[in-house]
C-alpha positions, 0 to 999 in steps of 0.5 A, spaced: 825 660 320 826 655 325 822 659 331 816 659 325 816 652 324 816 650 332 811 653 334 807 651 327 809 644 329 806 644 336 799 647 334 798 643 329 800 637 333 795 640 338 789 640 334 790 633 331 790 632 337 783 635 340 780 631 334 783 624 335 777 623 339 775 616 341 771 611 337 769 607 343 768 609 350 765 603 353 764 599 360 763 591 361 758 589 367 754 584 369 747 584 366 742 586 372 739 581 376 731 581 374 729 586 380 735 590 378 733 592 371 730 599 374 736 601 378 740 599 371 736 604 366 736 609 372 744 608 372 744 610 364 739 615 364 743 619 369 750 617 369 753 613 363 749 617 357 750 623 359 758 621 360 759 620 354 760 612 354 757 610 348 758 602 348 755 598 354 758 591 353 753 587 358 756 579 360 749 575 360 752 568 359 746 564 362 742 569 365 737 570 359 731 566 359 732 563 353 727 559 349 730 555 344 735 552 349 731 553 356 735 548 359 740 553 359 736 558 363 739 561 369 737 561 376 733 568 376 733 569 368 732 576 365 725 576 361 725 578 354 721 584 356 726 586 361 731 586 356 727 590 352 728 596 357 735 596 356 735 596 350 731 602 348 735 605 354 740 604 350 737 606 344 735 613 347 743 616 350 745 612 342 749 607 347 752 600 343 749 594 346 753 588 345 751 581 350 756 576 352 757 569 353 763 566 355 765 561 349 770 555 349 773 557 356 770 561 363 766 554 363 766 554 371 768 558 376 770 555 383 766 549 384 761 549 381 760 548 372 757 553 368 750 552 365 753 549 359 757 544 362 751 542 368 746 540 362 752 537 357 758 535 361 760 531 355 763 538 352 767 538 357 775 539 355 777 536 362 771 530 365 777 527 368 780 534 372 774 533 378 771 540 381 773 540 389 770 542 394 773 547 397 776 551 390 784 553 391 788 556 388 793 553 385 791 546 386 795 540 382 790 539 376 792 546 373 784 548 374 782 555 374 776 554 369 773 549 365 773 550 357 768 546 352 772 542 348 771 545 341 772 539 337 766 536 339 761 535 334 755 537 338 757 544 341 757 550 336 749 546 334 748 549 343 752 556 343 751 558 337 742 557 338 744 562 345 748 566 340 742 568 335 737 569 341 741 574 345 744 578 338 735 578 336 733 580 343 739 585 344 738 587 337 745 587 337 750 587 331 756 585 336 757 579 340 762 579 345 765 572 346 770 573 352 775 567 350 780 570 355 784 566 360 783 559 357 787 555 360 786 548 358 786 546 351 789 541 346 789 537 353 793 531 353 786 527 355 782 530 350 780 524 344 779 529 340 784 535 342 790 532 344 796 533 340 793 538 336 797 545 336 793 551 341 794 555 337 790 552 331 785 549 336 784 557 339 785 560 332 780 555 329 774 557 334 774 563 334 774 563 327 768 559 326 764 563 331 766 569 326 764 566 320 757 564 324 757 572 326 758 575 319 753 571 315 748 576 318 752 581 318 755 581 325 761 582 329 765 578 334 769 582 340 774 577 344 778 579 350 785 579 347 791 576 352 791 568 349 793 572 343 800 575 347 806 571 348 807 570 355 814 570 356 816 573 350 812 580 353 814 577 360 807 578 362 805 572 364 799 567 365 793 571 367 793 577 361 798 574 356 798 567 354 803 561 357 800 555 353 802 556 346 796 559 343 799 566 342 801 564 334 793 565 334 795 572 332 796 570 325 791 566 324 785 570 326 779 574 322 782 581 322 775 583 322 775 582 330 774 586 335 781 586 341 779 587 347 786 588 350 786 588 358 791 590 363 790 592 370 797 593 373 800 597 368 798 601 361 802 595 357 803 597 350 800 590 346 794 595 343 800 597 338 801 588 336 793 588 335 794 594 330 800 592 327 797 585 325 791 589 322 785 588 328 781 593 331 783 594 338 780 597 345 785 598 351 781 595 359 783 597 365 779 595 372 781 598 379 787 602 378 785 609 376 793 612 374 793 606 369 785 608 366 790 615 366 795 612 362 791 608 357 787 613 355 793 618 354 796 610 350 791 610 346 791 618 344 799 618 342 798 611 338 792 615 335 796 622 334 803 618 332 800 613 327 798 614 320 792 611 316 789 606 317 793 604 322 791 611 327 783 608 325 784 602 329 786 604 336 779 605 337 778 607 344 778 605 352 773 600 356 772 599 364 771 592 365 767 591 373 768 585 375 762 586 381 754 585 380 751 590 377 748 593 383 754 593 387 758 597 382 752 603 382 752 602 389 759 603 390 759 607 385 754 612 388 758 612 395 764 614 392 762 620 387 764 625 391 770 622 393 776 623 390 780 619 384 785 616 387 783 610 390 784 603 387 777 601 386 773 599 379 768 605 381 774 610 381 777 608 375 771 608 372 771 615 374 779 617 372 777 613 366 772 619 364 776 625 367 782 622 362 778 623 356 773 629 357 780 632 359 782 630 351 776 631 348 775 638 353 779 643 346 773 641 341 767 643 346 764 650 345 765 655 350 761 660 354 
């Protein structure tokens, strides 16, 4: 009886397995430039619909020619006509398209403020911490990025403009809102902030701008490390949290979609996400045998857990963190190279191989 069951057991395990497809097969890439756009829908037509990727999630911040707040336009803004090409390439290989803008931390980069702090520095968490001239790493002031105070009374009424304009233009039903590696918060020198729990103060942000979301139906997608206890995990500061903002786990919308990046190895948090009922979708960037090994994570929490846990596991994404033009470039250079190497180019490539290699049982033969 023993040897009848087994070998039932395996072949119901294998097509179980051939139909836990992903919901998400995503890339996250800088918006084009404006003299980028026709390369961009070039690379969608010829390499992302037809790899399947079903989910474009695009970092606009301020690089959109915004008209209800055009103090906060970009150098070389994206026009609303050009954004108008992407979506209905988009539309065309029935790819999600979700913008993002960094919201509450990211809100400067090396020496230089963001658009947001620029025009309004009174958002500003930290005005006494100066930004250097020669931006090091690490420095006394703790200074990575800059983050908007979210207690101030005037900024949702500025981020909440750029939301709406770049959900209409995309016509979008997510937004994506990146609050990852925000490291100051609850700062000591904030009248508004200090003593507040981070925790609280994270959770209660990315709450308010759900709700914006929500009451036109849309939803939030975040960056998930500054909901991972740090020490606890033994992570660290970069992919997890080290300034007590990991309690925000609790505290959060379970409606929001996690986006749970780890570069060096496949760490298993996708699992915490689910378990504390969020929706949750694994990030690699360069290193292609960890892109391999999310993807088969991913597959066995899907094949292992029962319902509606298996549901939440929805899929992988590539995150590039070049321009867009530099990344298909490369991209193209590299195709008839080999997988091995550790760039995002190659990981993306792994990526793909890694899911057409699980999804290959369920496609038709010749």
């Amino acid at each position: 009886m023993k040897k009848l069951i087994i070998p039932f057991l395996f072949l119901a395990t294998t097509l179980a397995s051939a139909q836990d497809l992903f919901e998400i097969k995503g890339l996250c890439i800088a918006a084009p430039t404006p003299n980028g756009v026709d390369e961009f829908v070039k690379f969608m037509d010829e390499e992302l619909g037809p790899n399947g990727i079903n989910t474009l999630v695009l970092r606009v911040d301020y690089n959109y020619a915004y008209e209800s707040r055009p103090e906060l336009r970009g150098k070389a803004p994206l026009s609303r006509s050009q954004v108008k090409q992407l979506v209905a390439a988009a539309k065309k290989h029935e790819i999600k398209l979700i913008p993002q803008v960094n919201l509450l931390g990211h809100q400067s980069w090396a020496e230089q403020n963001s658009k947001l702090l620029e025009v309004y520095p009174e958002f500003d968490e930290t005005p006494h911490v100066n930004l250097p001239k020669n931006y090091e790493w690490p420095n006394q002031d703790d200074l990575y990025c800059k983050s908007y105070c979210p207690l101030h009374p005037e900024v949702h009424n500025v981020v909440f403009d750029l939301m709406d304009e770049i959900m209409e233009v995309f016509e979008a039903d997510a937004f994506h809102a990146g609050m990852d590696e925000v490291f100051y918060i609850a700062d000591a020198h904030c009248p508004r902030c200090k003593g507040k729990d981070p925790a609280a103060l994270f959770a209660n942000e990315v709450n308010k701008i759900n709700a914006h979301l929500m009451k036109n139906g849309k939803q939030l997608w975040i960056w998930g490390d500054r909901l991972i206890d740090g020490a606890t995990s033994g992570i660290g500061m970069w992919e997890a949290s080290m300034n007590n903002t990991a309690r925000a786990i609790d505290m959060i919308d379970t409606s929001i979609i996690i986006c749970d990046w780890h570069y060096e190895k496949a760490v298993p948090t996708p699992a915490l996400f689910a378990l504390k009922g969020l929706n949750v979708i694994s990030s690699p960037w360069r290193t292609p045998e960890v892109a391999k090994a999310q993807v088969e994570m991913m597959h066995q929490f899907k094949l292992n857990s029962a319902s509606p846990l298996k549901e939440r596991f929805m899929g992988v994404m590539q995150t590039v963190w070049s321009s867009a033009s530099e990344f298909i470039k490369s991209y193209h250079t590299e195709k008839e190279k080999g997988s091995d190497q550790k760039t995002q180019e190659a990981c993306f490539k792994a990526m793909l191989a890694a899911i057409n290699e699980l999804e290959s049982p369920l496609k038709p033969t010749k």
